[in-house]
C-alpha positions, 0 to 999 in steps of 0.5 A: 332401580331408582331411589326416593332420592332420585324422584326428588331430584327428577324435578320433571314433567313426567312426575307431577309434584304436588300442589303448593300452599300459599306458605310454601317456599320457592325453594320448595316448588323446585323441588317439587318440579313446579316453576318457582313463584315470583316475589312470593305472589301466592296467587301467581304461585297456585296459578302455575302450580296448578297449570304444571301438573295439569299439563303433565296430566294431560301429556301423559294421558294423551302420549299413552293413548294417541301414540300408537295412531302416531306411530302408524302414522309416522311409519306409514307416512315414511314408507309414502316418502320413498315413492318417487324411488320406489316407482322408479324402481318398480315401474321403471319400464313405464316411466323411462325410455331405453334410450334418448333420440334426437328426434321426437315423434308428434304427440298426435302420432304418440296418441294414436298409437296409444289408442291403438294399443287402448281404443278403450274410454276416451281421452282425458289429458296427455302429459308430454315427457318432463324431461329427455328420458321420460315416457309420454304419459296418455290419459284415458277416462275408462267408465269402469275406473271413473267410479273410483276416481281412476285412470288409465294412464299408457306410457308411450316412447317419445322417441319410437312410438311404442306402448311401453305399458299401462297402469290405473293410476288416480290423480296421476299416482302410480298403483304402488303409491296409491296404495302406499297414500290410502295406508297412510290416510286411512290404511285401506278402511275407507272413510272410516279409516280416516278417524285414525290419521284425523285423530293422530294429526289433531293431537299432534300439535297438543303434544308437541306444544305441551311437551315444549312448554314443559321441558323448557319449564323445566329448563327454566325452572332448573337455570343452574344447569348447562345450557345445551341440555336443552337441546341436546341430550344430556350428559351422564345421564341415566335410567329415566333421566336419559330416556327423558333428555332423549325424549325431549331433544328429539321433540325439540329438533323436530317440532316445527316439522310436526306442527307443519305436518299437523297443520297440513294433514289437517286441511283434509282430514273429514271433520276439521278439513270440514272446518278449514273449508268454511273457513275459505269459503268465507274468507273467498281464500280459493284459487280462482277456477279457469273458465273452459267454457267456449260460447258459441260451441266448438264449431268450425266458422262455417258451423260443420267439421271441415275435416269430415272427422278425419282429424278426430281420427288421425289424432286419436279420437280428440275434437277435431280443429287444433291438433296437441302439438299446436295446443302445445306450441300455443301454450308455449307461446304463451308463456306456459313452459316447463312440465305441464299438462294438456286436457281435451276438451269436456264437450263440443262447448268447452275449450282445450286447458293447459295446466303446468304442474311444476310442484319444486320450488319455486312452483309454476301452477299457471293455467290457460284455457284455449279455443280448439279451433284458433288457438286462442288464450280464452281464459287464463288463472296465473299462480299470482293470482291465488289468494294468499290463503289458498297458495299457504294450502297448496304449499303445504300439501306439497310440502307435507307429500314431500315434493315441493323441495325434491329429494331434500324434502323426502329427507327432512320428512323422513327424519321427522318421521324417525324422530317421532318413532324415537320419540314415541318409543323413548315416551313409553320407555320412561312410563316402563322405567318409572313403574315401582320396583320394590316386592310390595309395590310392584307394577308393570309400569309408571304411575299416572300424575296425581288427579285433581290438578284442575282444583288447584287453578284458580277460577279466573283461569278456569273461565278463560280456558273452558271456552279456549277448550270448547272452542278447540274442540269445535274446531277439531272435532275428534280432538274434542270428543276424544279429549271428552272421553278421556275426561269420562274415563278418567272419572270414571277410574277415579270414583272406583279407586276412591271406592276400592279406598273406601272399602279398605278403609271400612274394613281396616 
């Protein structure tokens, strides 16, 4: 049970202290948990008085409310961190051959065959193994599928011929770790769902800037302590005092992390993605696209197919002219090695595209757009030559999908992960040990912070933060409208509690 003696020690951003007056002590203002006034400055003393418990107002209002978004994300996002071991693990038969072989059928013959087995759609691209025990992945456009943004993906032994499998995959994305990315995005809602991770990844970095300023506000305001409390728990301590310490330091530790996650997850979301997009539009910040058109059309020198279409067919249903296997070697030749990706030309006027798609640090993204008949880089885009903007984005998709750094990636994401579960838990463990114990003044939980903390801020400070307020709030839209609705809500509770005051009074 906690005492009055052990409030007025707290001093902490879970307990809003009362604004001060001009003629109160700095003493006083430490007590009360607010940093402490310099020189006696009466104006700089209401001015951060008046920030303290209006920061802790909105902490609290925005960790009791927008945590359960956080926290699904949090958990499903873990889960979306296990992906690459779990598709090795449930489609393991796909993905890797039984047994590695000196010698490597042509993609041509490994193309037929998966046709054979699938004559179903046409062609989209093939993706030669990424390393020695790896499958051949086959491509296929299936009008069924296109309108879901779905593929076929049949996985082919380099080593044999044989059609280990196929899946539907999107963009590559096993079925498992599709459905493990729509759970985390939108948890299987459609666009609708979208809101919950939008409004989760928008509050994210309030929360994490807020509870920064005020733990280390807190720190200062109490210098006397040990310094390592900061960022690690602090000793002996116990009740709602260790849960914060706890709560803090698991904030500290993860911080940057979270605001990276905030940042990225943000770049697509629906409304502040939307924003993010004008913003590189009219910053010309995207990566410059390949020009795969092929004046002239795809004809042969003599305008007909020479092969009579037999190429077509040998090489299972792609353009007649160059085969994989020398698109390939050309693509080597120029410079286009590790992992990469070939797609078969769109139409008669379009060229064949070789993309590498080596997404580890430090990544190989370069693209070359080649004719189908001689070989011949016609158009090339290399990572280089991104804009500096658009290379910050892909790398922080990648990071944020935790690819960019392998396993330690995986790992740090989900220690972040964890971390904010710990955090969220240990949040809402103090508004529980908080709540008043005693017979007369029982309640289920803490008591919110006092309102009226805006009425102790001085004007000037109210003219520079509405339009800081306005301004984030176009910018992140629901982050506005939920931060509106919250300030309705809130003013709505209050003129019942003053009413319900009101009648208790008249009938005292």
């Amino acid at each position: 049970m906690r005492t009055p003696s052990d409030a007025s020690r707290a001093g902490s951003p879970d307990e809003t202290p009362p604004p001060l007056s001009s003629d109160e002590t700095a003493s006083t203002a430490i007590a009360a948990g607010a940093p402490p006034a310099e020189n006696g400055d009466a104006a700089g003393r209401r001015t951060r008085s008046g920030w303290w418990p209006l920061l802790t107002r909105l902490h609290f209002y925005a960790g009791v409310l927008v945590a359960p978004f956080l926290l699904v994300a949090a958990l499903t996002g873990l889960a979306y961190t296990a992906v690459p071991q779990l598709d090795q693990l449930v489609y393991g038969e796909q993905l890797r051959v039984e047994r590695v072989s000196d010698t490597v059928k042509p993609l041509t013959e490994q193309i037929a065959a998966a046709r054979k087995a699938h004559p179903e759609g046409s062609i989209a691209s093939v993706v030669p193994p990424e390393a020695p025990d790896h499958t051949t992945k086959v491509v296929l456009s299936v009008p069924e599928l296109a309108e879901q943004d779905k593929q076929r993906t049949v996985y082919v032994d380099p080593y044999t011929g044989e059609v280990r499998g196929a899946l539907t995959t999107w963009f590559g994305a096993t079925p498992l770790a599709t459905w493990l990315d729509d759970l985390h995005r939108h948890l299987h809602l459609g666009e609708t769902g979208r809101l919950y991770s939008e409004l989760a990844a928008s509050w994210l970095w309030v929360l994490v800037l807020g509870g920064l300023l005020l733990w280390f506000g807190r720190r200062r305001t109490y210098a006397g302590g040990p310094k390592r409390n900061t960022v690690l728990p602090e000793r002996g301590a116990r009740g709602v005092r260790r849960s914060r310490s706890l709560h803090a330091v698991t904030g500290v530790w993860i911080s940057l992390g979270l605001l990276v996650l905030s940042a990225t997850g943000l770049t697509w979301s629906a409304y502040a993605g939307e924003r993010f997009t004008e913003l590189r539009t009219s910053l010309s910040a995207y990566a410059p696209e390949l020009d795969t058109s092929l004046s002239g059309g795809s004809e042969g020198p003599s305008g007909h197919d020479p092969s009579g279409g037999h190429e077509a067919a040998a090489s299972g249903g792609l353009p007649a002219g160059l085969t994989v296997d020398q698109v390939l070697a050309k693509a080597r030749a120029a410079g286009l090695d590790g992992p990469v990706e070939i797609s078969a030309p769109a139409d008669d006027k379009s060229t064949w595209t070789v993309a590498q798609t080596d997404g580890l640090w430090p990544v190989r993204l370069d693209q070359a757009a080649m004719n189908p008949h001689t070989g011949e880089v016609t158009a090339r885009v290399d990572w280089a030559e991104h804009p500096v903007l658009a290379k910050l984005s892909t790398l922080g998709v990648r990071a944020h999908m935790g690819t960019l750094f392998g396993l330690a990636n995986q790992i740090v994401l989900a220690v972040i992960a964890l971390g904010l579960t710990v955090g969220i838990v240990l949040g809402y463990r103090m508004w529980w040990q908080r709540r008043p114990t005693r017979g007369d003044r029982r309640a289920p939980v803490g008591r919110a912070p006092a309102r009226g903390a805006s009425r102790q801020l001085p004007r000037p400070a109210l003219v520079v933060a509405v339009p800081v307020v306005v301004a984030v709030g176009w910018a992140f839209p629901l982050l506005g409208w939920s931060l509106l609705a919250f300030l309705v809500l809130d003013a709505v509770l209050g003129l019942i509690h003053r009413r319900r005051a009101g009648r208790t009074a008249v009938r005292a």
